[in-house]
C-alpha positions, 0 to 999 in steps of 0.5 A: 744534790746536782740533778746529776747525781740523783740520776744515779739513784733513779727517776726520769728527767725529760729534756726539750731541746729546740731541733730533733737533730740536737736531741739525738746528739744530746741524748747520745751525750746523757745515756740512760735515765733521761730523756730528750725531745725537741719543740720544733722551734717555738709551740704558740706565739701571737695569733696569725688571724683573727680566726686564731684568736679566742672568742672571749677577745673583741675588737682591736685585741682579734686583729692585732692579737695585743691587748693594746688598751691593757698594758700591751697584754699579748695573745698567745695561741698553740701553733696549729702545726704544734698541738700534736708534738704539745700533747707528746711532750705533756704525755712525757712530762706526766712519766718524768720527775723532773724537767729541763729547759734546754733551749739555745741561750739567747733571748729567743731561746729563753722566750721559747723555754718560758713558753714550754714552761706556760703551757706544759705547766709542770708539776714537777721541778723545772731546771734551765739548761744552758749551753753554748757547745754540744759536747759531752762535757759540755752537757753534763756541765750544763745538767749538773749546774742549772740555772733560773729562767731569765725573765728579764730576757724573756720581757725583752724578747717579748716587747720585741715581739709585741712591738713588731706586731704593731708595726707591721699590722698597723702599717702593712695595710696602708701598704694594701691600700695605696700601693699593692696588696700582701706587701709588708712592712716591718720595723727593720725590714723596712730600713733594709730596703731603703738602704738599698734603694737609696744606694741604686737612688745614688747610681741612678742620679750618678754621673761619670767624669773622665780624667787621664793620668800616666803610668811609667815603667822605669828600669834600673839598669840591672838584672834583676830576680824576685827578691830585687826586680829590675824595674818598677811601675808608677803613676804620675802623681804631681805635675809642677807641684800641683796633684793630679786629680784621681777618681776620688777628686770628682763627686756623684755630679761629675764635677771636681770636688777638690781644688788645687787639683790638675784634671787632665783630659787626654790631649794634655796626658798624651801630650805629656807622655810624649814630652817625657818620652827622652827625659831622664828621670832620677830617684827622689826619695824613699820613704821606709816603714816597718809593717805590722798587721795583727790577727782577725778577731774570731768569728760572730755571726755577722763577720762569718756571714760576710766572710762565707758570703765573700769566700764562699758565695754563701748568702746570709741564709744558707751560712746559718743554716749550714752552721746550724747543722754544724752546732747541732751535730757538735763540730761549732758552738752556737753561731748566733753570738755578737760575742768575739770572747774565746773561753779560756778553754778554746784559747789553750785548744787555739794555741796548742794547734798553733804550736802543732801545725805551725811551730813555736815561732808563730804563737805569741808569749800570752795570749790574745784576748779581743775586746767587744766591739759590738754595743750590747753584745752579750759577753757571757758567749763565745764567739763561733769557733770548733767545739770541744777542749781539742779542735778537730782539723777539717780533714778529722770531722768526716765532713764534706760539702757546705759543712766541710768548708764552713767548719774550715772557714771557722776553724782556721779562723779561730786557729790564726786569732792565737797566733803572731802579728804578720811583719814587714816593711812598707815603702814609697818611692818618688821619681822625677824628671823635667819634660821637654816643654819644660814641666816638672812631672813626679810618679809614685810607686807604693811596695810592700814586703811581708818578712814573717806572715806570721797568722797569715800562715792560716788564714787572710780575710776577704774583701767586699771589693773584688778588686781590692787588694788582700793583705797577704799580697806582696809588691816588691820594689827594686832597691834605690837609693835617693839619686839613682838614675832611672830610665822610661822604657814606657810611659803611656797615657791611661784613661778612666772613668769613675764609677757610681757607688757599688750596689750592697751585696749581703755582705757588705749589707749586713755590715753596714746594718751593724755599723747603723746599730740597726737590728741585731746580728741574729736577725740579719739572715731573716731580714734579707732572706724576707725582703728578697722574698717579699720581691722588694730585692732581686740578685744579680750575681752577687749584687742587691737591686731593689725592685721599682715596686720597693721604690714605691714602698720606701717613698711611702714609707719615707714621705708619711712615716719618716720617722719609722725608717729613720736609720737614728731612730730604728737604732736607738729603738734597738737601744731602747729594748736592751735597755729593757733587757738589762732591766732599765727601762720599764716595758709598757711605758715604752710601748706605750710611747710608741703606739699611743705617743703617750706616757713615759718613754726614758728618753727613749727612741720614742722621743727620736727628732724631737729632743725637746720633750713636745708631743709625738704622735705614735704609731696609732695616729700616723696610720689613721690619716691615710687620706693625705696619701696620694696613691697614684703620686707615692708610685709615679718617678720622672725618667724624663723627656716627659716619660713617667713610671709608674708602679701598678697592682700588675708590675711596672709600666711606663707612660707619656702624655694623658690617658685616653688623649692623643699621643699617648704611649704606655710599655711595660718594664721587665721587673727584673730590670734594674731601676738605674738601666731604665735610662730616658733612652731606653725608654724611648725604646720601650714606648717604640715597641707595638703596644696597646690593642690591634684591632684584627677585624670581626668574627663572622661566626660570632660578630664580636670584635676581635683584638690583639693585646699584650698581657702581663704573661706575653701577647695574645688575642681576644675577643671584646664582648658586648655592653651588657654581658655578664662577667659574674655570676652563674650565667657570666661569659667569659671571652674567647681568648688565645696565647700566640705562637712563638713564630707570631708578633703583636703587628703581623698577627692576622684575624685568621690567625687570632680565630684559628688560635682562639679555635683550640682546645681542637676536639681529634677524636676518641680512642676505642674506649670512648675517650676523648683526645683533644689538641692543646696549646699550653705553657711549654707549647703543643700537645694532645690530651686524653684523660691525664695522659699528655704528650707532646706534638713536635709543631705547633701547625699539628694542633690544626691538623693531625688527625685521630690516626696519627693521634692513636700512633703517638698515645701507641707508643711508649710514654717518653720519661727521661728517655729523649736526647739531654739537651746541649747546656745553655753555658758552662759556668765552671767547677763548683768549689764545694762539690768540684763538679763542673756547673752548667745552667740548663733549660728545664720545664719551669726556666732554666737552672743551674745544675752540677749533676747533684743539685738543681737550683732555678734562676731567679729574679734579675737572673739570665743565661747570659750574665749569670756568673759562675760565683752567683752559680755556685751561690744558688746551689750553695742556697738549695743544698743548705735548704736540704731535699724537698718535704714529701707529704706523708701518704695516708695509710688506707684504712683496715677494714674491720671484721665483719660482725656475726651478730646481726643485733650489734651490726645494727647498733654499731650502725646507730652508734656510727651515725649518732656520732657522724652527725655529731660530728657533722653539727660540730664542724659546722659550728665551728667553721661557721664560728670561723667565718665570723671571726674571720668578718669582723677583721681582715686576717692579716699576715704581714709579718 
């Protein structure tokens, strides 16, 4: 009997979703009798620290939270945050007769219900729930034909787990050590950020050539319209039978690459322009082909991260997040799929929409069926496409905002993968004519006429490159025939430069991520969002720059541990674990080749370089060596002129000459500036600037030196304190020390103004209440103080001079909040797509952000006023929407007072009672965070995941 039927003749089935919101979407679905709750996501997982660990556990096994000498036994622990909403779903189980597991279907999903099932250990009987839309159907389907837990996905998604644990626990701490403390390392977190410091490695060793070359308009001595234009446009392409060279004849040094190729220079292209200026030119050839371009595949995540990103400005992380809202609240199926399957529902749903909106002429006879091009993909899903046997158009969801042009994106998608190939004719025309000085000189002219658009009705796929040209564009030539004659009426000389290797945006790095088979696709928006976060990446506009400090991590990397963040390696690693997944390799082995560099591997990605079967080191050796890494030489890169960069524990910095010798200069570098702008010239800049420390004089209060320095937060004075003084402890001093103002610089600054400045926080007085006001100069500039209430002085000279009077006024009036003139916007940006408000960028109290009157998005790192882009604009607001408003922290309700008691005699044993308990409790807590603090001793608790 289907655990649907017997619903009908009573009993209770709890069903544990993932999220809440798809919880009260699928309980509208399934009505009475059953009832959903959500795990929040995963409920334990490896220990976070050592202090998470049980106290049974010793050694290795509490700093890795893997048992690596007992086959790799993984630590599982109930999230902290998770204990409370564990004990919910234990008290509804105990009520229900049966259990079902309705996780996302994916390994994670699957790894996520065998965890519910281990600690909830039911009693009663268990069912697995599969779906991949929420729709009514769907989810009665989905309970009416249960399946098995999968093990063998739940064994895969577990090495994955394990093996990243190893690897960022046991090289994340080399990091610490030789570059920079809290850094991480992970196995393709890793691989990303050298990809993109090697691409930047590519621009900066890039040098640009010149090359010219002509372009002719010619006419063909008739009216024309738009169907038959009366002229056309087309470069020199021969000179004398010889090509001439384009951008792609040079390579990365500046240097022709190709031969047979005829680089002309601007004297020579001017030079032939003119000699063609009265030539008479005649039509060669045309050359003629039908055109013909098919439909885009339906979506899976990485192409609708790319298109989003692309049409959109939505990063990797907010396209999930707003397609998470979207599955869950029914209008998509699931959006982590590799999958470019469409059931046969979905087809017949595509191709009757095609019908209804387009006509009968734009569906093809059978439909279309795409075939995977993914390795490993996972078949058995859909790919990303509206839910249900009948889409709903965009403007039938209701939706607005990011979920509205998402859904749209999808569902014409979706829609034009049914529909017919778009036709039309290609051609190549080739004109020539003889210069005055007697050379031969050919143009070509390229045009392209689309007949039907057929899909291209519905949808056309964006570029990476915004120059790109898409392929709906049409470029209509006139129509000649071999020997017409032609006249110049312009031809003029045009000058290029050729360009270095654009940087990757999280388009086209996501793209390249699947091309290398590195990683998975439903991993592809943590893994940017993590290395932006961890500061390896910063944005400008819609480009990824690495940062100096990622160079430093990825020289490491590459010198000591090559083969970790080899791009071969990584992928046939991934490889390795769906061949686990299937059930063809066999786990422990596995893991034991890659920590130990022992044991049976399969010929696996543990064997990656070798090929011939000799020894590899694992993971485990690779990290004990650390005394072979210079930690000084893996931060220092050559700019030139004698000029080095280092990378410090405080940011980056350059330097010339040796430390403590004459003539040498040291400047810090901006860590929002791109590595290729730090050209020898500008650094030559940078070490101009006044650096190091002004000696103003001595204080003739306290006769201690006086200096003025520039810090890591701007520049400020200070004073140096004598040998001996102590710096820690209980009687440590600690020195005198004062931001400058705005108005003041490094060499003017004098040592009355370092005193004044070092003289404040000014004591003004006291109010009648006896409450002190005070002078101060903060981050956002003058004020006074007085208790917790602030107010803001209008110039910083009134800190050395209002008085109690004048203090007194300001705190009389009313408390400004909101009130005071808007500031002008710093710039105008344009009209958000998605809200179609105009966005400007502001100054606030935390920098400036941009803003569309709704949603306020902070600039971040490589962010500026001035090179912001209205596209990154609209990006940042993209992001802050998709993240949704800010969490409050829940106040506490006050406690209820209790009633006082009448009897005197159970006061007092009330009292007895309360502070028996009270120490009880006070000798528990003690216990236990003296326990804690052991634990936490015997390792360093690292979170470098």
């Amino acid at each position: 009997m289907s655990p649907t039927s017997e619903t009908a003749h009573g009993g209770r089935r709890l069903v544990i979703v993932e999220s809440p919101a798809k919880a009260k979407t699928i309980k509208g679905y399934l009505g009475p009798g059953y009832v959903v709750e959500a795990s929040v996501g995963h409920i334990r997982d490896l220990p976070s620290g050592a202090a998470e660990v049980p106290e049974k556990y010793t050694g290795e096994v509490r700093r890795l939270g893997v048992d690596v000498e007992h086959d790799f036994q993984p630590i599982y622990v109930v999230n902290a945050d998770k204990k409370a909403q564990v004990r919910k779903l234990k008290e509804l189980l105990a009520e229900s007769d049966e259990l079902f597991l309705a996780t996302d279907e994916d390994r994670e999903g699957e790894a996520i219900a065998w965890h519910l099932q281990e600690v909830l250990k039911p009693k009663v009987p268990v069912h697995r729930m599969v779906f991949h839309e929420i729709t009514k159907d769907a989810i009665r389907e989905a309970v009416a034909n249960p399946r098995e837990l999968n093990q063998r996905m739940v064994d895969a998604q577990e090495t994955r787990r394990i093996l990243d644990r190893l690897y960022g626990y046991e090289v994340s701490p080399v990091l610490w050590k030789k570059v920079m403390p809290k850094l991480s390392a992970g196995r393709v977190q890793s691989v990303a950020t050298r990809l993109v410091v090697e691409r930047e490695r590519e621009r900066i060793a890039f040098r640009s050539a010149e090359y010219w070359d002509l372009t002719g308009t010619f006419g063909t001595g008739r009216s024309g319209d738009a169907s038959d234009p009366s002229s056309l446009v087309a470069r020199l392409a021969t000179v004398d039978g010889k090509r001439v060279a384009q951008g792609r004849d040079f390579g990365a040094d500046g240097r022709l690459k190709t031969e047979n190729v005829l680089h002309l220079d601007e004297q020579n292209a001017r030079a032939l322009a003119a000699a063609l200026a009265e030539t008479a030119f005649s039509v060669r050839s045309v050359e003629s082909k039908p055109y013909r371009r098919s439909p885009y595949a339906p979506f899976r995540t990485t192409t609708l991260q790319q298109e989003a990103s692309r049409k959109l400005g939505f990063g990797a992380k907010a396209t999930m997040q707003v397609a998470q809202k979207l599955y869950e609240n029914g209008f998509i199926t699931y959006m982590r799929t590799d999958s470019t399957t469409l059931s046969d529902t979905a087809v017949a749903a595509a191709r009757a929409q095609v019908t209804q909106l387009y006509g009968a002429d734009y569906l093809p006879e059978k439909p279309r069926v795409y075939a995977g091009k993914v390795k490993n993909a996972q078949e058995a899903h859909e790919a990303i496409r509206p839910s249900g046997d009948r889409f709903r158009t965009p403007a039938e969801t209701g939706l607005t905002g990011d979920q509205f042009k998402l859904y749209e994106l999808i569902w014409k998608r979706t829609v034009a993968s049914q529909m017919k190939d778009a036709t039309g004719n290609s051609v190549t025309v080739k004109i020539g004519g003889t210069a005055a000085d007697g050379r031969d000189a050919e143009f070509s002219a390229s045009g392209k006429t689309i007949t039907f658009h057929g899909f291209m009705k519905a949808y056309v796929e964006g570029a990476d490159d915004p120059n790109a040209e898409l392929d709906d564009r049409e470029r209509r030539l006139p129509q000649v025939a071999q020997g017409d004659a032609l006249t110049a009426e312009e031809i003029t000389a045009d000058g290029h430069a050729t360009k270095p290797p654009a940087r990757y945006t999280e388009a086209s790095l996501v793209k390249e991520l699947e091309e290398r088979e590195i990683g998975r696709p439903s991993t592809y928006a943590s893994i940017i969002g993590t290395i932006l976060d961890r500061g390896y990446v910063f944005k400008k506009g819609t480009a990824l720059v690495p940062s100096f400090l990622s160079f430093a991590v990825v020289n490491l990397l590459e010198k000591h541990f090559g083969r970790l963040v080899d791009y071969d390696f990584t992928a046939r690693m991934e490889d390795d674990l769906d061949r686990i997944a299937r059930g063809e390799a066999q786990s422990v082995p596995w893991l034991k080749r890659f920590y130990f560099g022992e044991g049976e591997s399969g010929g696996g990605a543990a064997d990656a370089g070798n090929g011939d079967g000799d020894h590899l080191g694992g993971l485990k050796e690779l990290v004990t060596d650390l005394g072979a890494i210079d930690a000084r030489e893996i931060s220092s890169f050559p700019v030139g002129n004698g000029i080095m960069l280092r990378v410090g524990k405080y940011g980056p910095y350059i330097e010339r000459g040796e430390k403590d010798q004459e003539g040498y200069q040291k400047a810090d570098v901006s860590t929002d500036l791109a590595p290729d702008e730090l050209t020898v010239e500008y650094s030559e800049e940078l070490l101009a600037k006044p650096s190091g420390d002004f000696e103003l004089g001595t204080d003739p209060v306290s006769g201690h030196q006086i200096v003025a320095k520039d810090g890591r937060y701007g520049p400020y004075v200070t004073e140096i304190l004598p040998e001996g003084t102590p710096k820690t402890g209980k009687n440590a001093v600690k020195p005198r020390t004062a931001s400058l103002f705005k108005s003041m610089a490094l060499d003017t600054v004098t040592l009355e103004d370092a005193l004044r400045l070092m003289s404040l926080p000014r004591t003004v007085g006291a109010d009648a209440e006896g409450v002190e006001i005070t002078a101060q100069n903060g981050r956002y500039g003058p004020y006074l103080k007085k208790g917790t209430d602030s107010r803001s002085l209008t110039d910083e000279e009134q800190l050395f001079t209002i008085t109690l009077e004048e203090a007194l006024a300001i705190y009389a009036q009313p408390k400004q909040r909101g009130r005071a003139a808007a500031k002008p916007p710093l710039k105008e940006l344009g009209t958000d797509p998605v809200s179609e408000k105009p966005v400007v960028v502001k100054d606030g109290r935390f920098g400036p952000y941009v803003t569309d009157g709704e949603t306020n998005a902070t600039l971040r790192t490589g962010d500026s006023v001035e090179t912001i882009t209205p596209e990154r604009g609209y990006e940042l607001l993209a992001e802050k929407r998709a993240k949704g408003p800010a969490k409050k922290t829940a106040k506490k309700a006050p406690a209820k007072k209790t009633a006082a008691k009448k009897t005197a005699t159970k006061t007092a044993a009330k009292k007895t009672t309360t502070a028996k308990k009270t120490a009880a409790k006070k000798t528990t807590t003690a216990k236990t965070a003296t326990a804690k603090k052991t634990a936490a001793k015997k390792t360093a608790a690292a979170k470098p995941e």
